[in-house]
Backbone as JSON, one array per atom type, in Angstrom:
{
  "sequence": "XXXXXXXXXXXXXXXXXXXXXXXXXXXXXXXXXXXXXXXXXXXXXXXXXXXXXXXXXXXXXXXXXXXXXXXXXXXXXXXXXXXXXXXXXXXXXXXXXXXXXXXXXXXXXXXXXXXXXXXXX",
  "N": [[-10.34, 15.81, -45.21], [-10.58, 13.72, -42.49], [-10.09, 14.32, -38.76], [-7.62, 11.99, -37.36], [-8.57, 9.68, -34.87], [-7.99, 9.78, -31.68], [-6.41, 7.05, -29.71], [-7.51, 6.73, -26.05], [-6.01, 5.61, -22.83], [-6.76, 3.12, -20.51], [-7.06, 4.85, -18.1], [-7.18, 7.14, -18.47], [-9.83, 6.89, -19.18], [-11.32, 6.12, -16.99], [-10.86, 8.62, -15.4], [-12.65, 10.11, -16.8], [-15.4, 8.97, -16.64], [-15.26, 8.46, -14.12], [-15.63, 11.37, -13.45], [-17.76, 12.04, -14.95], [-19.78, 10.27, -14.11], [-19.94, 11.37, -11.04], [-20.91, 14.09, -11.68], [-22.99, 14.26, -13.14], [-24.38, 12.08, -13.4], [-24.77, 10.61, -10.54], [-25.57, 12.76, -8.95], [-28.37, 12.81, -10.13], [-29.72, 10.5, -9.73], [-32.18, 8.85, -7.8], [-33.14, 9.08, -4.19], [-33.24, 6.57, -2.86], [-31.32, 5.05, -4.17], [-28.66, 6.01, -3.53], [-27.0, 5.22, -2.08], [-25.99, 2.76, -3.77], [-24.95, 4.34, -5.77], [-22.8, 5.47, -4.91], [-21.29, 3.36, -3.79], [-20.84, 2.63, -6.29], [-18.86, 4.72, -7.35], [-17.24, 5.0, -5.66], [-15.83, 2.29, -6.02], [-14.95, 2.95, -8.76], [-13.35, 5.13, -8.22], [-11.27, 3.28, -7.0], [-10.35, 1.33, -8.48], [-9.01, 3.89, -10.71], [-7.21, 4.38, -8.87], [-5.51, 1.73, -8.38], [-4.88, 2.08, -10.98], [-2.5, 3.79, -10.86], [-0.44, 2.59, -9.04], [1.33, -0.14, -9.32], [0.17, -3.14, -8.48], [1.29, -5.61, -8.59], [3.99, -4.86, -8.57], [4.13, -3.87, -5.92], [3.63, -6.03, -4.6], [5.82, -7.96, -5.04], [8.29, -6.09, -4.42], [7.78, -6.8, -1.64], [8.56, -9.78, -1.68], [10.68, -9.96, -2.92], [12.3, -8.81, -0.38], [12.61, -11.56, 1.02], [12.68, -13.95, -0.42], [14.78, -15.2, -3.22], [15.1, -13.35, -6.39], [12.39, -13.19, -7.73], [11.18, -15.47, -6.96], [8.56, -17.07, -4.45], [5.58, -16.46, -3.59], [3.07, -13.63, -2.32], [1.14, -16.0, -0.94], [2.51, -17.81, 0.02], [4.32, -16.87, 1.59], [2.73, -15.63, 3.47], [2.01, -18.09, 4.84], [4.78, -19.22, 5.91], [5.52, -17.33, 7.46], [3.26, -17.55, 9.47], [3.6, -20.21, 10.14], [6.75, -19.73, 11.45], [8.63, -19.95, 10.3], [9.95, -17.94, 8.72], [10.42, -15.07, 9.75], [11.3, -11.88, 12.02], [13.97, -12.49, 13.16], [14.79, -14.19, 11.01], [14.56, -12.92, 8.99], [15.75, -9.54, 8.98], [14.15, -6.63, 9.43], [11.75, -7.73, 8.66], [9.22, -7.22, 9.83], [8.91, -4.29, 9.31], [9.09, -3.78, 6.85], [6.51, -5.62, 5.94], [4.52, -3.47, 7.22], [5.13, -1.39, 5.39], [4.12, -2.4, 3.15], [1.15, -2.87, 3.9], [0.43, -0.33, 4.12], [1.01, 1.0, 1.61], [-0.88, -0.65, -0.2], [-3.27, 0.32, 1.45], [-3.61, 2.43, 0.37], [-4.27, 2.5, -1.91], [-6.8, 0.91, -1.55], [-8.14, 1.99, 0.81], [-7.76, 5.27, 1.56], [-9.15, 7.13, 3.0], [-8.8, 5.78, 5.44], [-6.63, 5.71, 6.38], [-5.53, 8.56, 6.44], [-7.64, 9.36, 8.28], [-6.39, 8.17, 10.81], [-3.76, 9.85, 10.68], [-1.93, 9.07, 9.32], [0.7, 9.41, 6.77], [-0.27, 9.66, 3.43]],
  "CA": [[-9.61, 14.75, -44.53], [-10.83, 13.47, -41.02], [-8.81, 13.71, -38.01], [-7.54, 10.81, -36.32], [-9.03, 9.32, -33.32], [-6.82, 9.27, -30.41], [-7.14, 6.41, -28.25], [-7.47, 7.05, -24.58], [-5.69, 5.08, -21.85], [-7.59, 3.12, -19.58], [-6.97, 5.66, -16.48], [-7.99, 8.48, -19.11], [-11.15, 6.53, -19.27], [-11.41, 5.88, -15.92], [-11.04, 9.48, -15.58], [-14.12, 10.8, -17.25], [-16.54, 8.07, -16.52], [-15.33, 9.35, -12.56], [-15.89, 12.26, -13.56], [-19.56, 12.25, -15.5], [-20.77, 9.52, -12.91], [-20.23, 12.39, -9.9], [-21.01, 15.27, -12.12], [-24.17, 14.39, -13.68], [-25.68, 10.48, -12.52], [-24.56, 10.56, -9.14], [-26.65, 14.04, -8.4], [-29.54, 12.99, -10.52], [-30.38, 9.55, -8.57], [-33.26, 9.06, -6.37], [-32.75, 8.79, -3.07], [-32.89, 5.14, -2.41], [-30.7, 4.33, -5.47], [-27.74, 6.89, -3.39], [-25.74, 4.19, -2.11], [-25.65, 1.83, -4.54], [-24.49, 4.96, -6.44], [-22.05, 5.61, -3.36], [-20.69, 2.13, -4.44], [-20.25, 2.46, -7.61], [-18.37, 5.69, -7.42], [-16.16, 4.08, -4.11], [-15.08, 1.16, -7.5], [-14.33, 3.26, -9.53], [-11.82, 5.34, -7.75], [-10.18, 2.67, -6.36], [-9.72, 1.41, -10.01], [-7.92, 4.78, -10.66], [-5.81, 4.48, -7.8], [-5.11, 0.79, -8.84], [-3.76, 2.21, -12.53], [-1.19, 4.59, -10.71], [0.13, 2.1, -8.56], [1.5, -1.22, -9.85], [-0.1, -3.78, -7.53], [2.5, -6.7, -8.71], [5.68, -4.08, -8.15], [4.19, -3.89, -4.2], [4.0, -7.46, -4.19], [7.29, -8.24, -5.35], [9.1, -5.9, -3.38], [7.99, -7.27, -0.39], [8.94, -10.92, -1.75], [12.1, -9.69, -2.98], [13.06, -9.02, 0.73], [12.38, -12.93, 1.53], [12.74, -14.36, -1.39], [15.24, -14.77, -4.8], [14.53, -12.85, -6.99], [11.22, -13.68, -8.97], [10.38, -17.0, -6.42], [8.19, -16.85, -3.84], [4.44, -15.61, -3.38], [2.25, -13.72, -0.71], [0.46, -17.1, 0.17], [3.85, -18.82, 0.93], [4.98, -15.93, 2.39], [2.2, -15.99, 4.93], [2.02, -19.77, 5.43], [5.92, -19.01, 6.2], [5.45, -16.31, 8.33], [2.54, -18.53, 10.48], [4.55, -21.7, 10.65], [7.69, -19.45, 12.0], [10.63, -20.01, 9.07], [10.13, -16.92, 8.33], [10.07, -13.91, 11.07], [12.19, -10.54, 12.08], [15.12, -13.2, 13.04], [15.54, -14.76, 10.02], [14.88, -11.49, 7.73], [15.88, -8.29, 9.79], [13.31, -5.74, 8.94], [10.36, -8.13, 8.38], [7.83, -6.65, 10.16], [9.08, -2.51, 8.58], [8.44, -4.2, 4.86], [5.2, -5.96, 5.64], [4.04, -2.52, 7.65], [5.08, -0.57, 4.24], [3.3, -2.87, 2.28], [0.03, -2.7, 4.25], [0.39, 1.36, 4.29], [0.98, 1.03, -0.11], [-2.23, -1.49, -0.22], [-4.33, 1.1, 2.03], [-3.09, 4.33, -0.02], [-5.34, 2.07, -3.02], [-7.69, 0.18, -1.24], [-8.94, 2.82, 1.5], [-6.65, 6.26, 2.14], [-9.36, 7.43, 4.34], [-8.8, 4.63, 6.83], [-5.02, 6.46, 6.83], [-5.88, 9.91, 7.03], [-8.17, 8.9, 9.33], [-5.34, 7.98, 11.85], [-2.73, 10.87, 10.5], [-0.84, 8.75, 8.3], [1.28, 9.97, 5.69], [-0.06, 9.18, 2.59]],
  "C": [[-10.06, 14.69, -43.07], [-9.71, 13.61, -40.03], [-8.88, 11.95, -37.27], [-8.01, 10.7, -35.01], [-7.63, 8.87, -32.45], [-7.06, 8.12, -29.36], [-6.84, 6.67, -26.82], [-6.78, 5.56, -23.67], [-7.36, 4.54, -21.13], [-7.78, 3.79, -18.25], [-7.92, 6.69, -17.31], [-9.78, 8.19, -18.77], [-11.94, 6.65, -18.26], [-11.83, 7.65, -15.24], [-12.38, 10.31, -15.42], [-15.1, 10.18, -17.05], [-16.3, 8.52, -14.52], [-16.35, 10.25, -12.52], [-17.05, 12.89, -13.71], [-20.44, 11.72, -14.21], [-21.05, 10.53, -11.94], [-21.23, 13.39, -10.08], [-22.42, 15.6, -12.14], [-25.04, 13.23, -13.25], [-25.66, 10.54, -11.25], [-25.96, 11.23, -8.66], [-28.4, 13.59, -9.34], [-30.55, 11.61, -10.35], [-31.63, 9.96, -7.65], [-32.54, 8.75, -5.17], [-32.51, 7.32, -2.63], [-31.93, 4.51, -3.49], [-28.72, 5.43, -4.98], [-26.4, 5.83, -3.17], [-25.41, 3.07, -2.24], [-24.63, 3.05, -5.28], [-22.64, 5.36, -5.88], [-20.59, 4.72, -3.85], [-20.19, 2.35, -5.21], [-18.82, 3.54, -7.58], [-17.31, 5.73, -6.71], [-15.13, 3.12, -5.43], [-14.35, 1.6, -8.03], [-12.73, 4.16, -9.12], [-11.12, 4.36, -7.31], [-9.76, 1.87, -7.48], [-8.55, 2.05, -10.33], [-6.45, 4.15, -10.0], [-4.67, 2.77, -8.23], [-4.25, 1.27, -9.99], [-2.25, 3.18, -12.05], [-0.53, 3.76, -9.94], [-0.1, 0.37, -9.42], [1.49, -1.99, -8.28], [0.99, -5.21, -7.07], [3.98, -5.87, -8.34], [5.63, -4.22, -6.48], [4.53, -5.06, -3.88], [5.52, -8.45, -3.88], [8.25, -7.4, -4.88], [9.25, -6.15, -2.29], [8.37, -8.79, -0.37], [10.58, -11.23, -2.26], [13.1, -9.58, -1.65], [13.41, -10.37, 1.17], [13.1, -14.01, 0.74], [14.17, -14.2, -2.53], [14.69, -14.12, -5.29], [13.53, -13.49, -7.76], [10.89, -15.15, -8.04], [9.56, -16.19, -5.52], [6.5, -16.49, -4.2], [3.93, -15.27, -2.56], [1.55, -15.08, -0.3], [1.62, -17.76, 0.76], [3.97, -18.12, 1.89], [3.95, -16.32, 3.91], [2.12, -16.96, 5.67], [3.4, -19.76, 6.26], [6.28, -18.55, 7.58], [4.5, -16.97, 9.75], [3.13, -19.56, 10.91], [6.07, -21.3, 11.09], [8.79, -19.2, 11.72], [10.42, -18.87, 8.67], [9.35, -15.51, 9.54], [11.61, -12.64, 11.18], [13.77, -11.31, 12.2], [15.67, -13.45, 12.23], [15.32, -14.1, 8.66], [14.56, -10.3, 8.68], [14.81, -7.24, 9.01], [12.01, -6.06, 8.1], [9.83, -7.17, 8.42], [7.58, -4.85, 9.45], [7.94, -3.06, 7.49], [7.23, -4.53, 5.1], [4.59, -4.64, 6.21], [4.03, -1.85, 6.21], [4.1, -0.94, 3.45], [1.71, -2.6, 2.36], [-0.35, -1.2, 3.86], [-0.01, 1.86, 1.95], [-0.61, 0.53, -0.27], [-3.55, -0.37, 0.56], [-4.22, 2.47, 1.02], [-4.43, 4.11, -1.56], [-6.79, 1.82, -2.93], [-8.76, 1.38, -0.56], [-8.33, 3.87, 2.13], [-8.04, 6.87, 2.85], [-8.84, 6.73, 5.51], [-6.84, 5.23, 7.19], [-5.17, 7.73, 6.96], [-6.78, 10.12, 8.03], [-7.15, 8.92, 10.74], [-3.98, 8.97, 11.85], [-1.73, 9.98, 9.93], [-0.3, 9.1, 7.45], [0.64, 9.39, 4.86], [0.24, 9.67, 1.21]]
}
């Protein structure tokens, strides 16, 4: 009797294709082919980091402050926020939430650029 195949998550995946790329392609590149490799390897973690954080939950908590529940989107929001109807006046603790938000979005996008500066992340 065979065993069953397990299927893997896409993080799992994500995972080991990290993992091999560093391990074994990364190191066995030529030199002019390093940072394209660099690249690739930059993608893929920030993939990862994408599957542990829900990018629509960030979104929507910071439109939940502004917003009904479930209306709204970041482009209004900013159009909002530029044209003035919307500022620290007329939602107390704007500027905190959009700071949090930026700080969530960097922790995915680029957590050097925060450890960099001694940010918590």
């Amino acid at each position: 009797m065979s065993q069953p195949h397990r299927k893997l998550g896409a993080d799992a995946l994500l995972d080991l294709v990290a993992e091999a790329f560093k391990s074994e392609i990364g190191p066995s590149l030529p030199a002019d082919k390093r940072y394209l490799a660099a690249m690739i390897g930059n993608a893929i973690e920030i993939a990862r980091r994408e599957f542990a954080v829900e990018e629509e939950a960030l979104a929507f908590r910071l439109l939940d402050h502004v917003y009904d529940d479930g209306d709204g989107t970041v482009l209004q929001l900013a159009r909002e926020i530029r044209s003035g109807a919307v500022n620290d006046a007329t939602h107390p603790g704007l500027r905190a939430q959009l700071k949090a938000h930026l700080v969530e979005e960097l922790k995915v996008r680029n957590p050097r650029f925060l450890t960099g500066r001694g940010a918590k992340t």
